[in-house]
N, C-alpha and C positions, 0 to 999 in steps of 0.2 A: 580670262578674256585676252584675246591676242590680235595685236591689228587695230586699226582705226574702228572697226564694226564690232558690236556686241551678236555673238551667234548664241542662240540659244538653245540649250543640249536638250535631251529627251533621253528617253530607254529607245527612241526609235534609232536606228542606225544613221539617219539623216537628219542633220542638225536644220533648224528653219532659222533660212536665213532674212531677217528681217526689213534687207535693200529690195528684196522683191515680195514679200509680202507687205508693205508698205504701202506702195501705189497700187495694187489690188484694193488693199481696203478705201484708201480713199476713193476711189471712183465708184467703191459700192455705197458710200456713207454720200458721195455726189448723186449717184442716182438716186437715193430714197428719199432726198430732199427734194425733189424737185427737178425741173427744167425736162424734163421727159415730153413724151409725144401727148398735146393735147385731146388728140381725139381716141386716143387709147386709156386714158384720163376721163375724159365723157363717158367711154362702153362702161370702163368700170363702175364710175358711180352711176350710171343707169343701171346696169346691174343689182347694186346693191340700194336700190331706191334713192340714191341723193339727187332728186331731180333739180334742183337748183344748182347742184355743184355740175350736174352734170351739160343741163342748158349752156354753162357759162364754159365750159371745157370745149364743145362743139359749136359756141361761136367763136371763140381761140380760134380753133381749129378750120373755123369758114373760110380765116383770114387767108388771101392769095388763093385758097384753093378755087383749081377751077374741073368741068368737065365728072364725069359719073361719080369721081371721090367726091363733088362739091355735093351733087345730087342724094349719095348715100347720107351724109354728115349730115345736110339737110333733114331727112328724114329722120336722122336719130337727133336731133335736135326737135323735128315737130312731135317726139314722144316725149322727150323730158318735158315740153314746155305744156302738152297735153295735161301734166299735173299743177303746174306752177302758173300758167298763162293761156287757156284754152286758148283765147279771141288771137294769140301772136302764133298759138299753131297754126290756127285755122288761116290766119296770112300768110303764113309760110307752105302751106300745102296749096292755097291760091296762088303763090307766085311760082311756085315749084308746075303746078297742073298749067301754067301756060308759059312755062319756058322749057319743060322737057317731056317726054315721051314716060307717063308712069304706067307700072306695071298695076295689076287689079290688086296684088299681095301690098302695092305698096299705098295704096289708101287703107286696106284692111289694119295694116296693123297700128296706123295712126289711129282710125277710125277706133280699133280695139284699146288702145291708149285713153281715147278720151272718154271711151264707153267706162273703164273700170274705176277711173278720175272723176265719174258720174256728172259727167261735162255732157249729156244728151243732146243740147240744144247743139254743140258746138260738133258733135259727131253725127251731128244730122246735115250740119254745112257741109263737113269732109264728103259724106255719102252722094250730097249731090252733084259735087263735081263729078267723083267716081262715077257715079250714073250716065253722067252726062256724055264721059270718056269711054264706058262700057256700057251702054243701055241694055238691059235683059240678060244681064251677067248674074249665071245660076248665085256664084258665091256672095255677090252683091244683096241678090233678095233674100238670101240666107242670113247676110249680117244686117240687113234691115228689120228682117224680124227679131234679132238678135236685141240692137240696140233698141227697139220699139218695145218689147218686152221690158228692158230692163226699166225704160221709162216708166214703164206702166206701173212697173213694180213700186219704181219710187214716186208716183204718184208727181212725176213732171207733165204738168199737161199741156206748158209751152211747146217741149216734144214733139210728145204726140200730137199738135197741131203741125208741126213742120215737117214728121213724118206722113201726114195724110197726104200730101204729092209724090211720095215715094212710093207710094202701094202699100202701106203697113197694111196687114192687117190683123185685127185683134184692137184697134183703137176706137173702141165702145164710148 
């Protein structure tokens, strides 16, 4: 050892010097703890079902945002909570359906959230906004039979009462 620094030898021709692999590693051993971007925190545990971790990750992530990011964040927020808190989705797609412009995809895929969360009653609220904003919308009566079905399946028949204004049909 020669010098104030210890270098460390190898068979490789270039010794690693460890004044610069140093602060490399700390800032990777910084990153896996923590302090990272919230809402990239939210996609992942949605992703991977932690709907709880994830709801709380995309309201972090609400905070200051404003304008389509707030809008998108929103949305992925009305799917984790589709698992963990239908009735706070379903506000949140209310407050979303009269402060922005949603697309027809973007009530479906809530809608498809709260359908597999076998949240019926509450993806029957979602549908009628959607309706309301897209009346005779092909994909609309396509995921209403959808969700109506699945009600049926599972024998909700609060549902199927709240899909008879939608047009269900099949609710015998």
């Amino acid at each position: 050892m020669t010098g104030r620094f210890a270098r460390i030898t190898t068979s490789h021709p270039h010794p690693i010097d460890m004044r610069r692999l140093l602060p490399t590693l700390l800032l990777a051993s910084l990153a896996a703890c923590g302090g990272g971007d919230p809402a990239q925190a939210g996609y992942d545990a949605l992703g991977s079902g932690d709907y709880a971790a994830a709801a709380s990750s995309f309201t972090e992530a609400l905070a200051g945002t404003q304008g389509e990011k707030r809008t998108d964040l929103t949305l992925q927020l009305c799917q984790a909570l589709a698992h963990t808190d239908a009735g706070a989705s379903v506000a949140k797609m209310k407050e979303l359906d009269a402060a922005t412009e949603l697309r027809v995809q973007d009530y479906n895929v809530v809608v498809s959230e709260l359908k597999g969360a076998g949240e019926f009653v509450a993806a029957t609220d979602v549908l009628k906004l959607a309706t309301a904003a897209f009346p005779g919308d092909e994909k609309l009566v396509e995921l209403i039979q959808d969700v109506g079905d699945a009600a049926k399946n599972a024998g909700d028949s609060d549902a199927l009462s709240a899909l008879k204004g939608l047009g269900y049909v099949g609710n015998d």
